[in-house]
DOBATOR-522984 format. One record per residue (C-alpha): residue number from 1; x, y, z. Coordinates in nm, 2 decimals. Layout:
resi:NUM	u:X	v:Y	w:Z
...
END
This chain:
resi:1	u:-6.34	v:-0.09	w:1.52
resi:2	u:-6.41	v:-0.03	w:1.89
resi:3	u:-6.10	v:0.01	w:2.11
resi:4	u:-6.07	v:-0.21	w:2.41
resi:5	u:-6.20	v:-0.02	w:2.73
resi:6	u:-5.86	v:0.04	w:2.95
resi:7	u:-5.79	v:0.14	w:3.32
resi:8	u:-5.55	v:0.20	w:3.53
resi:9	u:-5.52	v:0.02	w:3.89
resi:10	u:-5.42	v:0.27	w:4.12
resi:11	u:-5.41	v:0.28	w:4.54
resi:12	u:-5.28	v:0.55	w:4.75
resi:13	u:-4.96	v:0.53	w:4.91
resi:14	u:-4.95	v:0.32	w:5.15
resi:15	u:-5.28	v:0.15	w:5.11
resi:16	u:-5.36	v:-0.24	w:5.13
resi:17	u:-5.39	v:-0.18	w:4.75
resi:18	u:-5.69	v:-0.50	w:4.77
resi:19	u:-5.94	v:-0.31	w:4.96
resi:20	u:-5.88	v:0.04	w:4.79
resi:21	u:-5.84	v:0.00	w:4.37
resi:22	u:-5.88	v:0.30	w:4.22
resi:23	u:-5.92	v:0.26	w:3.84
resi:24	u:-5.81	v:0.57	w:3.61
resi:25	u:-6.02	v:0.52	w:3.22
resi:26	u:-5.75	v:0.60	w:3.04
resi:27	u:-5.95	v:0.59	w:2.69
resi:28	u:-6.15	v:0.84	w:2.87
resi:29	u:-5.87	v:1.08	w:2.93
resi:30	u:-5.68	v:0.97	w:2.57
resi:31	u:-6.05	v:1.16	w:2.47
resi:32	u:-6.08	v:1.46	w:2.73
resi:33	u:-5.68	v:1.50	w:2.62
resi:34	u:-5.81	v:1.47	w:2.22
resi:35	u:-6.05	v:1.74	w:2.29
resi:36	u:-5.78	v:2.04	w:2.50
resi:37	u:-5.57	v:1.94	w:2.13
resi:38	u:-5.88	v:2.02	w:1.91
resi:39	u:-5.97	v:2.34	w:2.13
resi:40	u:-5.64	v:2.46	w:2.15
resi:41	u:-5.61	v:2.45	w:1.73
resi:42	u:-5.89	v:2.65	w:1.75
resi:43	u:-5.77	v:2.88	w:2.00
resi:44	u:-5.48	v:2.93	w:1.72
resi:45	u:-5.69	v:3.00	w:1.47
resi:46	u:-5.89	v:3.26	w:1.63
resi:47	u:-5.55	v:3.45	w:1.76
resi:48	u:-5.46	v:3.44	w:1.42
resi:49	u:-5.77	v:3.58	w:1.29
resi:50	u:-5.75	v:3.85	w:1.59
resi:51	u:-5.41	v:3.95	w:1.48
resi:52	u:-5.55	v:4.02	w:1.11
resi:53	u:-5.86	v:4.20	w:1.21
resi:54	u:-5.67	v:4.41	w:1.41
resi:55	u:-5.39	v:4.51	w:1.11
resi:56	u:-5.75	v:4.66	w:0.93
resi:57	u:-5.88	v:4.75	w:1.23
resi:58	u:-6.23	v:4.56	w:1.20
resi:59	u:-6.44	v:4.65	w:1.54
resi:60	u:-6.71	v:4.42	w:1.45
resi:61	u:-6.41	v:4.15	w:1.36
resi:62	u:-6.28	v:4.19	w:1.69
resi:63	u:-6.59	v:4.12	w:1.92
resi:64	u:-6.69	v:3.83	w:1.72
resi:65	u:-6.36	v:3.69	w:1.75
resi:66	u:-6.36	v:3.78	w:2.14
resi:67	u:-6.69	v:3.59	w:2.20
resi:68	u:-6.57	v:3.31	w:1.97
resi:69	u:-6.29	v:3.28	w:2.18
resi:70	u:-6.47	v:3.32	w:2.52
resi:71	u:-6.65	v:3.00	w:2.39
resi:72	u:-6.37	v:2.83	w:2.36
resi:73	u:-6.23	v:2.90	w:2.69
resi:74	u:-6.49	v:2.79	w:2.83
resi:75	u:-6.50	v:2.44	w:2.65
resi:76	u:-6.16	v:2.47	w:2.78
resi:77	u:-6.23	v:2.48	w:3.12
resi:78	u:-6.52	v:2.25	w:3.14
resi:79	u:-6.27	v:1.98	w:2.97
resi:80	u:-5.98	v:2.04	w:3.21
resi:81	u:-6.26	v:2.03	w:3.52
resi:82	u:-6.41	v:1.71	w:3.41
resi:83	u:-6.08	v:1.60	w:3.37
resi:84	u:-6.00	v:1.71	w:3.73
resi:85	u:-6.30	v:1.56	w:3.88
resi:86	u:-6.24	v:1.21	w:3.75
resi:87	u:-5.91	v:1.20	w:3.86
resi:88	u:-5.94	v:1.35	w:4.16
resi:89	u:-6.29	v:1.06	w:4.20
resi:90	u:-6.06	v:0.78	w:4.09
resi:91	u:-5.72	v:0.83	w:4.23
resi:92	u:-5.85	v:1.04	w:4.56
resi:93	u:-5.67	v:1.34	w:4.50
resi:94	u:-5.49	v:1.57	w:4.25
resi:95	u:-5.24	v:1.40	w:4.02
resi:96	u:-5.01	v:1.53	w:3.75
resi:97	u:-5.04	v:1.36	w:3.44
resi:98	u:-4.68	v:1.30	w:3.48
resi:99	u:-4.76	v:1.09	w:3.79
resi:100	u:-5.07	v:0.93	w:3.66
resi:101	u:-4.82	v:0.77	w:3.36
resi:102	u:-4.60	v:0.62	w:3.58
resi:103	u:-4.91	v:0.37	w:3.66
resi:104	u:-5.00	v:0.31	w:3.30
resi:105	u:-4.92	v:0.01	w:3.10
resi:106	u:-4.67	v:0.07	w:2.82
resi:107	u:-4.92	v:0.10	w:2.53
resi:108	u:-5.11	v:0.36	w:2.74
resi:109	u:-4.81	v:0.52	w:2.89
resi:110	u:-4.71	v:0.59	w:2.47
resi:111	u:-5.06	v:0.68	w:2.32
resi:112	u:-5.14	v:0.94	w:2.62
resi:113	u:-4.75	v:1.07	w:2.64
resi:114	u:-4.79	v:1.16	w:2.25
resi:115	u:-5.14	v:1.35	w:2.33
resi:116	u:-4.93	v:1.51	w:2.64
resi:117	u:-4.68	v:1.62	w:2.41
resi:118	u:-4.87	v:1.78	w:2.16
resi:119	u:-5.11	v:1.93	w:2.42
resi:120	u:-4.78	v:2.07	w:2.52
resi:121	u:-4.65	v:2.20	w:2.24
resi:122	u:-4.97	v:2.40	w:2.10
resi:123	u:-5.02	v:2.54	w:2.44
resi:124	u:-4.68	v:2.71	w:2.37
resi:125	u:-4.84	v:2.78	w:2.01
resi:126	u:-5.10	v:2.93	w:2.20
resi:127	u:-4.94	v:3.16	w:2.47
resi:128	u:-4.69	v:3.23	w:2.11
resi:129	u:-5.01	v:3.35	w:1.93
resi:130	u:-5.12	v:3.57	w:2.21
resi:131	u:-4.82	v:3.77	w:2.26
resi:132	u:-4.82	v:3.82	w:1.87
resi:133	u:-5.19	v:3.93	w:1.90
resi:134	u:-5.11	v:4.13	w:2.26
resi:135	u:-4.78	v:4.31	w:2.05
resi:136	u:-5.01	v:4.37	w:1.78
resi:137	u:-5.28	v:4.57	w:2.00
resi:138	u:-5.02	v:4.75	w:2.14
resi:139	u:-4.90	v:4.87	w:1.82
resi:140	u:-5.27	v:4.98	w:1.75
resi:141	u:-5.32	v:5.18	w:2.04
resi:142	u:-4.99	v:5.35	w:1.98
resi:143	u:-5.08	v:5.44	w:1.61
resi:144	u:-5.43	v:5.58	w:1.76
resi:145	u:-5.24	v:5.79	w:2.05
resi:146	u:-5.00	v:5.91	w:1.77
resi:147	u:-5.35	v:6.02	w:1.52
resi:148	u:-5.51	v:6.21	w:1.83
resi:149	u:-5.20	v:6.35	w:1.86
resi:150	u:-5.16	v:6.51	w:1.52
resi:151	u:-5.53	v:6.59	w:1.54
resi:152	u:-5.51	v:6.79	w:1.85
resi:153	u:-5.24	v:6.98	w:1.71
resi:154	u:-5.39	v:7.06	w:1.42
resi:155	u:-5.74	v:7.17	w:1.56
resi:156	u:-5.51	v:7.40	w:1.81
resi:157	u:-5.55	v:7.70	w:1.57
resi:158	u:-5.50	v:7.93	w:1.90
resi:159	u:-5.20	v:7.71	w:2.05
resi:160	u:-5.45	v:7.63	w:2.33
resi:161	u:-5.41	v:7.25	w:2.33
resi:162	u:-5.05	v:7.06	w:2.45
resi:163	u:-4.97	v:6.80	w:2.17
resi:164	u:-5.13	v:6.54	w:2.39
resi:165	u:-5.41	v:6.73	w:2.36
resi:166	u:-5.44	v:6.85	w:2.70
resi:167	u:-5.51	v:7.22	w:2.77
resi:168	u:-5.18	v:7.40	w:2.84
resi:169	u:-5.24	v:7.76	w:2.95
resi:170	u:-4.91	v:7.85	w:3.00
resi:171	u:-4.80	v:7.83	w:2.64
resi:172	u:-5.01	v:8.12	w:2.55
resi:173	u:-5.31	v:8.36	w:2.61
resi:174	u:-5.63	v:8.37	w:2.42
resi:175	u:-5.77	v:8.74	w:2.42
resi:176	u:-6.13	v:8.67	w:2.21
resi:177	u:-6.41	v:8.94	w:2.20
resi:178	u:-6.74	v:8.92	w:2.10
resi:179	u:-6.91	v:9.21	w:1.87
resi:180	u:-7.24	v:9.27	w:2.04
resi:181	u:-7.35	v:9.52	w:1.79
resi:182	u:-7.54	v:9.39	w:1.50
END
């Protein structure tokens, strides 16, 4: 079943609204709308599966899921420009989708406020997912710092080494001689 092609009417502010109709496809943006949703799920996804590759440490794990995710940033921000240029084309300038919906009939008004609201809410699933993942690095690199650590100490047989691993000659001194008779 085909939907019925809709627009929105739209003139600037204080335009002889005749001579300058600007028309807004709203099934066009219900779509470009459709798609941030579908991206942003997988944007989830992927910080979820960056938050598990990082608990077992997978290197390989971690740059596939980075270029994975580049990808989808930059469907991402091809959408959102597309999405910029027709409304910018149609309407003559930047509007908020907020202020685009205050020209929309009432059945567009409720079938692009519900794709506004759940674009809305898995952003914040999003930018949820990445502090998770960012939290989760940072407890990685603290473990490694802490293992260097330990390893530094334990290779300082001589006392040579700071426990950051940083040469501290003021803890002790090293007397070493070399037997140059075989």
């Amino acid at each position: 079943m085909k939907r019925a092609h809709h627009t929105l009417q739209l003139a600037p502010q204080g335009s002889d609204r005749r001579s300058n109709d600007r028309t807004i496809d709203t099934n066009r943006l219900d779509t470009m709308l459709g798609e941030l949703e579908t991206e942003h799920l997988a944007l989830i996804e992927l910080a979820k599966a960056h938050r598990d590759a990082l608990s077992h440490a997978s290197v390989h794990e971690l740059n596939e899921i980075t270029m994975r995710t580049s990808e989808v940033l930059l469907r991402i921000a091809e959408i959102e420009d597309a999405r910029r240029a027709m409304i910018t084309q149609s309407y003559g300038s930047m509007a908020s989708l907020d202020e685009l919906m205050e020209h929309f009939n009432t059945n567009d008004r409720d079938r692009i406020g519900q794709r506004r609201t759940r674009l809305r809410e898995l952003i914040v699933r999003v930018k949820d997912e990445q502090d998770a993942v960012r939290q989760a690095s940072e407890n990685l690199a603290d473990h490694m710092r802490g293992l260097i650590k330990q390893v530094s100490a334990s290779l300082s047989h001589a006392g040579t080494y700071s426990r950051g691993g940083a040469v501290d000659p003021s803890r002790s001194q090293v007397v070493s001689s070399l037997d140059l008779v075989q």
